[in-house]
MILUMLUM-937738 format. One record per residue: residue in three letters; x, y, z of N, C-alpha, C, O in turn. Coordinates in steps of 0.05 Angstrom, whole numbers, plus 5000, padded with zeros to 4 digits. Each point is the difference from the previous one (the first is absolute). Layout:
<nodes>
ALAXYZXYZXYZXYZ ...
</nodes>
This chain:
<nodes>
UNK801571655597499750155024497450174999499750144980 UNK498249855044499050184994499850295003502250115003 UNK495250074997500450335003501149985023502350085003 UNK495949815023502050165021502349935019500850105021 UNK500249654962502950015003501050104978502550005002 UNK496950094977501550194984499850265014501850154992 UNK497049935023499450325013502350015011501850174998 UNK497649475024501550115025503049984992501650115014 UNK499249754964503049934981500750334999502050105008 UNK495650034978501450224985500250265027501550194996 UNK496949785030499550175021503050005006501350215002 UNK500049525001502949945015502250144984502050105012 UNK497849924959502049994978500050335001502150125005 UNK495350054991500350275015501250095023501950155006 UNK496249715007502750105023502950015008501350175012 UNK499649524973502649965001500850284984501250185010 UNK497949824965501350224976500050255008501850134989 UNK496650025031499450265007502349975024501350215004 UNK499349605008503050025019502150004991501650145011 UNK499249714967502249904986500150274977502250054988 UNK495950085007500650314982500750195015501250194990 UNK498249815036500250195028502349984996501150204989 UNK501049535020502750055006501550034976502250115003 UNK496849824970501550124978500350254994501950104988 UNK495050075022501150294992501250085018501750174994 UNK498049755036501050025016503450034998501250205008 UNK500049584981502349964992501350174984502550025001 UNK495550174978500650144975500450225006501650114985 UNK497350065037499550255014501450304992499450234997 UNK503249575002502450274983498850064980499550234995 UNK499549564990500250024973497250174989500350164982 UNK497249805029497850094993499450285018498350154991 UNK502949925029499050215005502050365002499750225011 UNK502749614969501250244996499350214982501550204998 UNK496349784985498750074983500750254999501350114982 UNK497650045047499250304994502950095005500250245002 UNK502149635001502850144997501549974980502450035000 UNK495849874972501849814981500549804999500349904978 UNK499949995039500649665001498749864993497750084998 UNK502849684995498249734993498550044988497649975005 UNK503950164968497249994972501849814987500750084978 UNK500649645031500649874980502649974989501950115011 UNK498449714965499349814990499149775018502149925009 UNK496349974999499349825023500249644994498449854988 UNK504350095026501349704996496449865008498150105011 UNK502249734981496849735014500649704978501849944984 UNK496449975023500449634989496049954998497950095009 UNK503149714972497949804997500749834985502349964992 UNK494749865000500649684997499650074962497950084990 UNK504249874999500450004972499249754983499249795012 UNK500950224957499949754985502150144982499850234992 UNK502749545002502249954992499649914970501650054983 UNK495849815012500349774977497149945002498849975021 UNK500149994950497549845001498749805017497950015011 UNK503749824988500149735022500450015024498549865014 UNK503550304996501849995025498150145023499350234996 UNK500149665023499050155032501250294997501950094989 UNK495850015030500850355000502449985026499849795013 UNK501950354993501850025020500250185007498450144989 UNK503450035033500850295010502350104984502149884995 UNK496850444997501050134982501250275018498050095011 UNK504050054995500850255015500150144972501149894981 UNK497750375019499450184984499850345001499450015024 UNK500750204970498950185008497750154984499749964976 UNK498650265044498450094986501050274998501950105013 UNK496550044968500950264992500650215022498849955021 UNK502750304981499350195013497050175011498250034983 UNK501750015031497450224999499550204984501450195007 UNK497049894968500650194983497150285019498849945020 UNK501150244970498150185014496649945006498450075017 UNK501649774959497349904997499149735014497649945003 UNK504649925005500049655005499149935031500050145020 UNK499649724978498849855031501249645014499449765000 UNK502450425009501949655020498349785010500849995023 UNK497549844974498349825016501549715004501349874983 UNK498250065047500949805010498149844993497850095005 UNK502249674983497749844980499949735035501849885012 UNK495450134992499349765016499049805004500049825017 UNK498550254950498349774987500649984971500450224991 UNK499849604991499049964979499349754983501449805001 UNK496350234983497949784998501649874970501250174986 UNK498849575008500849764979499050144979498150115010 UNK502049944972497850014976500349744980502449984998 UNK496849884992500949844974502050104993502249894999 UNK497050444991501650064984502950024994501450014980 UNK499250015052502449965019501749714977502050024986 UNK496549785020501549754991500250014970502049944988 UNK495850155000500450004956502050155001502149914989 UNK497950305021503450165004502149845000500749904978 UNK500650045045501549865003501249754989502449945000 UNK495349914989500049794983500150094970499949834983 UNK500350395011499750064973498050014989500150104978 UNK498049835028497450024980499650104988498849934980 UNK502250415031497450184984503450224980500250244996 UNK501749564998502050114987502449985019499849895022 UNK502550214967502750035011500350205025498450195001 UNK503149805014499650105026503050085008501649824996 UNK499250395014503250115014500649785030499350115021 UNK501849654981500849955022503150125014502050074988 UNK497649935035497549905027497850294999500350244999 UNK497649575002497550255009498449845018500049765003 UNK498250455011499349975028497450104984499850144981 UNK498349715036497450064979497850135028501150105020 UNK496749894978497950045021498850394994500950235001 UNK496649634993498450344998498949955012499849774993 UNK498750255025498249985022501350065025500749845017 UNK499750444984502450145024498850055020497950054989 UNK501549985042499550075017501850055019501549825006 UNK498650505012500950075017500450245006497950135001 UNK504350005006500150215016501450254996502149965012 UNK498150244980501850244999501450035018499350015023 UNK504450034966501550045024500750184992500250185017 UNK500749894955500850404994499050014977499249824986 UNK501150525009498550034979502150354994501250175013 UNK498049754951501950264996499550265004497650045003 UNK504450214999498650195005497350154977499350235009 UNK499349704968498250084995497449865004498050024986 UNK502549845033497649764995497650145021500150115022 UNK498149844964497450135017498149835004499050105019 UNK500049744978498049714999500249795028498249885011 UNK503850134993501049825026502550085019501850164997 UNK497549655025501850205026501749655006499249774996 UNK502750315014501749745021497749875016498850165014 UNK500049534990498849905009497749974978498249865009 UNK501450224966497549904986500449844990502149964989 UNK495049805012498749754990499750004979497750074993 UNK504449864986500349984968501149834994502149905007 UNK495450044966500549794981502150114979501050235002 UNK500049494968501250074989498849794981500749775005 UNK497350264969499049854982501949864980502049865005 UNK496950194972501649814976502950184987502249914991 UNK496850325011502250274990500550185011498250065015 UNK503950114986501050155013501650194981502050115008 UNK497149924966500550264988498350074975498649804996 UNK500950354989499850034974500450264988500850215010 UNK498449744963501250244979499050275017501750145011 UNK494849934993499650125022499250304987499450205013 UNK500749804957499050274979498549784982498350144991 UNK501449635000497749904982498050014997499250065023 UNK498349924961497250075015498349765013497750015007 UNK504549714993499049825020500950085031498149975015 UNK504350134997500450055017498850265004499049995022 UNK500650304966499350185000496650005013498950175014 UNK499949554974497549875014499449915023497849985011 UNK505049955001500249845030500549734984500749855018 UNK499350024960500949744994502349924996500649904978 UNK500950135039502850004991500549714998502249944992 UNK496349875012500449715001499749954957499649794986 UNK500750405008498049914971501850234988499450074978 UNK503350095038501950164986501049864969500749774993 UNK499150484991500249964973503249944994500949864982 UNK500750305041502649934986501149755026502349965005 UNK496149945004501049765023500450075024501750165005 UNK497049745013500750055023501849895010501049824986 UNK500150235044502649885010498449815021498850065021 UNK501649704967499749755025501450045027502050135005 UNK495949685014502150085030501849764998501649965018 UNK498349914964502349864990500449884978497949904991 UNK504150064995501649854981498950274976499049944979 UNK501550335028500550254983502150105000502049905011 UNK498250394975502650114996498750235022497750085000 UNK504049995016499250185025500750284985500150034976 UNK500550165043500750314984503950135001501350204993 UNK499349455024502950095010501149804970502349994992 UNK495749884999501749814978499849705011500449794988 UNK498750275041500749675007497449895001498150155007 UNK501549554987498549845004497849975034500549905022 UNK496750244966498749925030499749725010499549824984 UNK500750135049500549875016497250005022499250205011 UNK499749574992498149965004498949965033501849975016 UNK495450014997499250055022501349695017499949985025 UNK501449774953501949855026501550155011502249994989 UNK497950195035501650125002499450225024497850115002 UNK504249955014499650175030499450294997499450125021 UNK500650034955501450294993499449984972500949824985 UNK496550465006500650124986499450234998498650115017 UNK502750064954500050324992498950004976500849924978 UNK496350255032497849934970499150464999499650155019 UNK500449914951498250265000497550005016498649815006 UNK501050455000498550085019497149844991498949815010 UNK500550364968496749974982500249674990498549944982 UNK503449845031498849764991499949905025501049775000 UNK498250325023500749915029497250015013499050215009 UNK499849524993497050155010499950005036502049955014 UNK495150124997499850045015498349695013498049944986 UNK502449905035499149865014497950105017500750175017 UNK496649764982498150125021500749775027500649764997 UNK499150385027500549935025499049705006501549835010 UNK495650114981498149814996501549754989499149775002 UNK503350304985500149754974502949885021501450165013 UNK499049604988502649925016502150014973499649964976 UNK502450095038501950064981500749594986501349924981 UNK497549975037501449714996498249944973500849824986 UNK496250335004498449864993499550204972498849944979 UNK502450295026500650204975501250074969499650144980 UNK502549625035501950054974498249804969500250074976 UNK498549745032499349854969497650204992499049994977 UNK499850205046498350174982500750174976498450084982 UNK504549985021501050194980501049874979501450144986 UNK498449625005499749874973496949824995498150044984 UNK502349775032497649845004497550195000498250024983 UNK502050125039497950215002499150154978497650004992 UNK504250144997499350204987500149944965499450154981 UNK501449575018499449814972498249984993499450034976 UNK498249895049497449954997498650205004498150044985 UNK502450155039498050235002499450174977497850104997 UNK504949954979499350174988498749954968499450204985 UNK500449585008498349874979497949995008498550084983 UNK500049845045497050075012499150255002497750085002 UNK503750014998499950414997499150054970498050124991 UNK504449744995500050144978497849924982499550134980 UNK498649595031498449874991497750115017499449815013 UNK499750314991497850125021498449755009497849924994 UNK504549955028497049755011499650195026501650115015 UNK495849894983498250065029497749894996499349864981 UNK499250215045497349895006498749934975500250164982 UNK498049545013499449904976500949874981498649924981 UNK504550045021501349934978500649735015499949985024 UNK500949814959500149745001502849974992500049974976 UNK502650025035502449904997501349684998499449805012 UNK501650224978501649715005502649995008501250094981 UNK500449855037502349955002500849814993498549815005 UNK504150124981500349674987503649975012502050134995 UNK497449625023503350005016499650205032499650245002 UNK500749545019500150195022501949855017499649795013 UNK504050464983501849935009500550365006498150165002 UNK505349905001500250205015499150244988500450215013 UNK498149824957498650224986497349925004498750185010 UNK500449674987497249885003498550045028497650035000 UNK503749975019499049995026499250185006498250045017 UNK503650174965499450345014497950054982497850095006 UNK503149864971496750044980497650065004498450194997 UNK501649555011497449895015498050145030497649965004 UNK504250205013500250135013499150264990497750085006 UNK503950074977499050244989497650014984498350175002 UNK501849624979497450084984498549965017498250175000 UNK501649625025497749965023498650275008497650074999 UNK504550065010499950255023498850334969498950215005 UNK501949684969498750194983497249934995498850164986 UNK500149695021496949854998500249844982497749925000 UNK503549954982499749834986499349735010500949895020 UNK497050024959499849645011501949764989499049834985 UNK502950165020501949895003500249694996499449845018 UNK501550084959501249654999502349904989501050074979 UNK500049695042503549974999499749734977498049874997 UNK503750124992501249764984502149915006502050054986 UNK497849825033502949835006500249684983498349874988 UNK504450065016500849734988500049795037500149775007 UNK499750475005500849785020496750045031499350185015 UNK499949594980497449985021500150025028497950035013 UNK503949964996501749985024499450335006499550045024 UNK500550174961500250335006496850064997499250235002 UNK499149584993497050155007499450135015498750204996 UNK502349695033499250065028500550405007498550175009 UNK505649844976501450205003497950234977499650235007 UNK499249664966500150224983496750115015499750244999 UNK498549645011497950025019501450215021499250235001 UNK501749735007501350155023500650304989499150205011 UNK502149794975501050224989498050184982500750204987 UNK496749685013497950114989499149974977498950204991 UNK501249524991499749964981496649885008499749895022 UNK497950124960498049874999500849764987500749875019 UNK499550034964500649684987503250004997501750185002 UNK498449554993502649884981499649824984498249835003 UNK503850194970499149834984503449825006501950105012 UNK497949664977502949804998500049944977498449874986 UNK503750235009501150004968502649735005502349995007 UNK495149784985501349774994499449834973497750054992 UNK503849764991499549944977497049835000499349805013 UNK498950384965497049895002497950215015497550024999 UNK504050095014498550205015497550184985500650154981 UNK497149825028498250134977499650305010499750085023 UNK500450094952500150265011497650154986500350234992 UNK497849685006498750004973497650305014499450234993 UNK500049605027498050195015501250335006498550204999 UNK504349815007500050284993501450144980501750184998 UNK496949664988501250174968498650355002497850065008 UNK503750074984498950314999498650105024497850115000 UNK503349845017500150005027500350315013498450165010 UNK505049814983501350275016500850254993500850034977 UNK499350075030499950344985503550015007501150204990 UNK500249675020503549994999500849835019499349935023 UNK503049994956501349725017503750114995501250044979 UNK499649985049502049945011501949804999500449865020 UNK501250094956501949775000503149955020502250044991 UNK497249895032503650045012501649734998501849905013 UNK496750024967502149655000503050074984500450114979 UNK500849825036503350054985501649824981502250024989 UNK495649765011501749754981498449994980498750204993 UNK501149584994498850074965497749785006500149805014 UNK497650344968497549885007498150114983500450234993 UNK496849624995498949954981498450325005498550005020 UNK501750254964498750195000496749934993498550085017 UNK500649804965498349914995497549915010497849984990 UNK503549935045498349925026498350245000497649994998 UNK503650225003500050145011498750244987498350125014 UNK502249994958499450274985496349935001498350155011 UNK501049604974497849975008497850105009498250124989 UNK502449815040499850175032498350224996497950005013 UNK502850194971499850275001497650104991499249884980 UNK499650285027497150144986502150164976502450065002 UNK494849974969501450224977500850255017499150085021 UNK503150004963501550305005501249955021501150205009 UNK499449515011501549965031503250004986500750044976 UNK500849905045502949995000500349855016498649985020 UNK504549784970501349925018502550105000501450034979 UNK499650045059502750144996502249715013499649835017 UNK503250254962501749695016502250265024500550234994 UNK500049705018501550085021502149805001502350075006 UNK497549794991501949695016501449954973499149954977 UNK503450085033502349944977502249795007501850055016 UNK497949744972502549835001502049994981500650194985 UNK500449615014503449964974498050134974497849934992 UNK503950275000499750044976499749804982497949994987 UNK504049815008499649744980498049875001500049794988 UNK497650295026497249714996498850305006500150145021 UNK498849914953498650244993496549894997499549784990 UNK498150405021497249854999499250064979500850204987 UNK497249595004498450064979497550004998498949945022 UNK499350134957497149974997499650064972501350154985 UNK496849735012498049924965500150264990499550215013 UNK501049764964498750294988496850075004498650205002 UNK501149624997496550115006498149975032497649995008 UNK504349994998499550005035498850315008497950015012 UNK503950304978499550225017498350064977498550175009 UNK500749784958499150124982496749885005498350174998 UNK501049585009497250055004497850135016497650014994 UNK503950115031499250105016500350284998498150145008 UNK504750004981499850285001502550015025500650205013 UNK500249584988502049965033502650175009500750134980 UNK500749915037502550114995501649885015499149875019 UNK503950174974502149815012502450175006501850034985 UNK497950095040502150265003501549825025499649765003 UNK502550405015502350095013500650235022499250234996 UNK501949715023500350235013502049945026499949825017 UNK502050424980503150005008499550185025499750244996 UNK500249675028500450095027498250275004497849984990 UNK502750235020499150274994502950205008502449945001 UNK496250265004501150284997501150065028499749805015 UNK501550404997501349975025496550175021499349985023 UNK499650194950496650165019498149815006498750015021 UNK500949774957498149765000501249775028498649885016 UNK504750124982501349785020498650175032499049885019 UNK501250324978500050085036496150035000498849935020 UNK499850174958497649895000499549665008498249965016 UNK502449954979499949685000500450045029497850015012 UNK504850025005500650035026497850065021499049885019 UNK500550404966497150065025498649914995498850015022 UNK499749854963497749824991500049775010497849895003 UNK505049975006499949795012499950005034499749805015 UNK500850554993499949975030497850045005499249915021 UNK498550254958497750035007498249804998497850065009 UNK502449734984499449754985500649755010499049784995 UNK503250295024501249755023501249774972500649775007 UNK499550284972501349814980502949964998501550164989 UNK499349595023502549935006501449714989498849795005 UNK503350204984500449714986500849815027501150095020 UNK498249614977500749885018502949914993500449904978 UNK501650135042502349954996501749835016498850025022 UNK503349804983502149845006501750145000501150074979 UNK500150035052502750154995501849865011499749925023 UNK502750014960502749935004502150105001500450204987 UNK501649685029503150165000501649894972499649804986 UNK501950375012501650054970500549744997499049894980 UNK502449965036501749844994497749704992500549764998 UNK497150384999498649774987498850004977498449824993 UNK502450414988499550044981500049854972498350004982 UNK504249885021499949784985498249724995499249854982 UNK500650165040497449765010497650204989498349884987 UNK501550325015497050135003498850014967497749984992 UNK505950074984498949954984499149744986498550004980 UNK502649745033499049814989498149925013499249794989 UNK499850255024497650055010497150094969498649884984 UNK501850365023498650274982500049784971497749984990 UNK504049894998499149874979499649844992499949944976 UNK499649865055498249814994497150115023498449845011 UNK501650454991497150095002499349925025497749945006 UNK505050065014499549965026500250215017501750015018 UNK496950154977499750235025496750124996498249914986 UNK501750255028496850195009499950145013499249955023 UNK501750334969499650074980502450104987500050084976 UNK501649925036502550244995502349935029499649975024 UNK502950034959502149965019500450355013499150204989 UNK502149815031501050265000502650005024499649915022 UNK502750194970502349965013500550145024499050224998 UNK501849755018500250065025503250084997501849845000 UNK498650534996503150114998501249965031502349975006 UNK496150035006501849975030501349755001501149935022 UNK498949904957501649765007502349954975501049814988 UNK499050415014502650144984502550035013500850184986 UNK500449795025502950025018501550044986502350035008 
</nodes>
């Protein structure tokens, strides 16, 4: 399909969703605006689409979420975007898992109450809900604003131990109750349909290009352009960097051009890479499956870095030569989402910046399809679920 029947796909799917949330809160009315008399802080009954079993299709799960505590913020969720990570979950990949859990970090939507100490947001605010939704919150990684990098663990927005004891429950799902200080703010600019993969996807990539100072002059590489790569490519663009994609697949020239890349290279068997050896002052790894490091460390000018972002099954772990990063002086680092000050940085940066992932939005009940889809690498860029077709 192309862009602008994807526009006009996704123009219809908003609109449907912005009517079909109308008559749900509409429907809810008791419940969300008894606030200022006591009422309706909760425990709040809702559903979503669960996984039962490694194998087994996700299905509908009736559940509840916590009470309103003083600090917490009720949001009616209207969007939220696939991540991979969504499926290694579920499938086990990345370890043992509490079923049924409901997975999805990539939250978008709306404030319907909020407790009485909450100061940050009002009934009607455009808020996201990233990868976490708690931490220790006295360490001196969180004490930094890094709470993504909390020393004693942070609390996943799903498949964690929450603060009531129970297992978090994830953005498949109509309703949730997240702390105040992990609740960001949506700028007006950003559609809520097109928001939610910024707060993983987005902010995966933005904050390794931060932390790597690419700007004006610097020569990047992105290697893999799928739903981390796309946005990559975009940001380092918009930080001045001169920019080049490494895809496996030739078919995405046209898209990584678009998105502001100067070259691409095709990382196919034989492919000569010779000419830019010591090339780039940092390369961006978001490939999630296992693949020859070696292509790649190369690459790098002395004293450069390559960072991996992209994580698949633990069991097919990457490798490279021992003397691959030692002739050059090379480095081979990592980097885990960001902080909840860096996430809402990332936010305005992308409204000021018009930087937006391209997305496919679907109703729930296609989720299943969407993930077999996603791994055989059939989507562009990013699924993102459509809660109004939640019933």
């Amino acid at each position: 399909m192309n862009q602008s029947n994807n526009n006009s796909r996704r123009d219809f799917l908003r609109q449907s969703a912005v009517l079909g949330a109308g008559a749900v809160l509409a429907g809810s009315s008791n419940l969300f605006a008894e606030k200022s008399s006591g009422y309706g802080n909760g425990p709040y009954p809702t559903e979503g689409m669960a996984g039962y079993a490694e194998t087994s299709p996700l299905r509908l799960m009736k559940f509840q979420r916590r009470a309103l505590g003083p600090k917490d913020v009720a949001i009616k969720i209207h969007y939220c975007g696939v991540c991979h990570s969504d499926i290694h979950t579920i499938h086990g990949d990345w370890g043992k898992i509490q079923y049924p859990q409901i997975v999805g970090h990539e939250i978008a939507g709306e404030v319907v109450a909020i407790g009485s100490s909450v100061s940050r947001f009002d009934v009607g605010s455009r808020v996201g809900v990233g990868t976490m939704v708690d931490s220790c919150r006295h360490c001196p990684e969180c004490l930094r604003g890094a709470e993504n990098y909390c020393e004693n663990g942070n609390t996943q927005t799903y498949g964690s131990k929450d603060r009531d004891g129970s297992i978090t429950q994830g953005g498949y799902s109509k309703f949730v109750v997240v702390a105040e200080d992990f609740v960001l703010s949506i700028p007006d600019s950003i559609d809520l349909a097109e928001a939610g993969p910024l707060l993983c996807a987005g902010i995966t990539t933005y904050s390794p290009l931060r932390h790597w100072s690419v700007a004006p002059g610097k020569k990047v590489a992105i290697a893999g352009l799928g739903g981390l790569g796309h946005l990559a490519v975009q940001f380092a663009t918009k930080m001045g960097a001169d920019v080049t994609v490494v895809t496996t697949s030739p078919d995405k020239e046209k898209d990584a051009r678009r998105f502001g890349a100067k070259d691409v290279l095709i990382n196919k068997d034989g492919a000569d890479f010779s000419m830019y050896k010591r090339v780039f002052d940092f390369v961006l790894d978001t490939i999630p499956y296992q693949h020859d490091l070696d292509r790649f460390i190369p690459l790098l000018k002395r004293d450069a870095t390559l960072c991996r972002v992209g994580v698949g099954k633990l069991t097919t772990p990457n490798e490279y030569g021992q003397m691959t990063t030692v002739v050059s002086r090379t480095a081979l680092a990592g980097s885990n989402t960001g902080g909840i000050r860096e996430t809402q940085e990332m936010l305005d940066y992308c409204a000021k910046h018009k930087i937006m992932p391209d997305v496919e939005v679907i109703p729930i009940q296609q989720i299943n399809h969407a993930y077999d889809r996603m791994v055989k690498g059939d989507v562009r860029y990013r699924f993102v679920i459509d809660l109004a077709s939640l019933k």
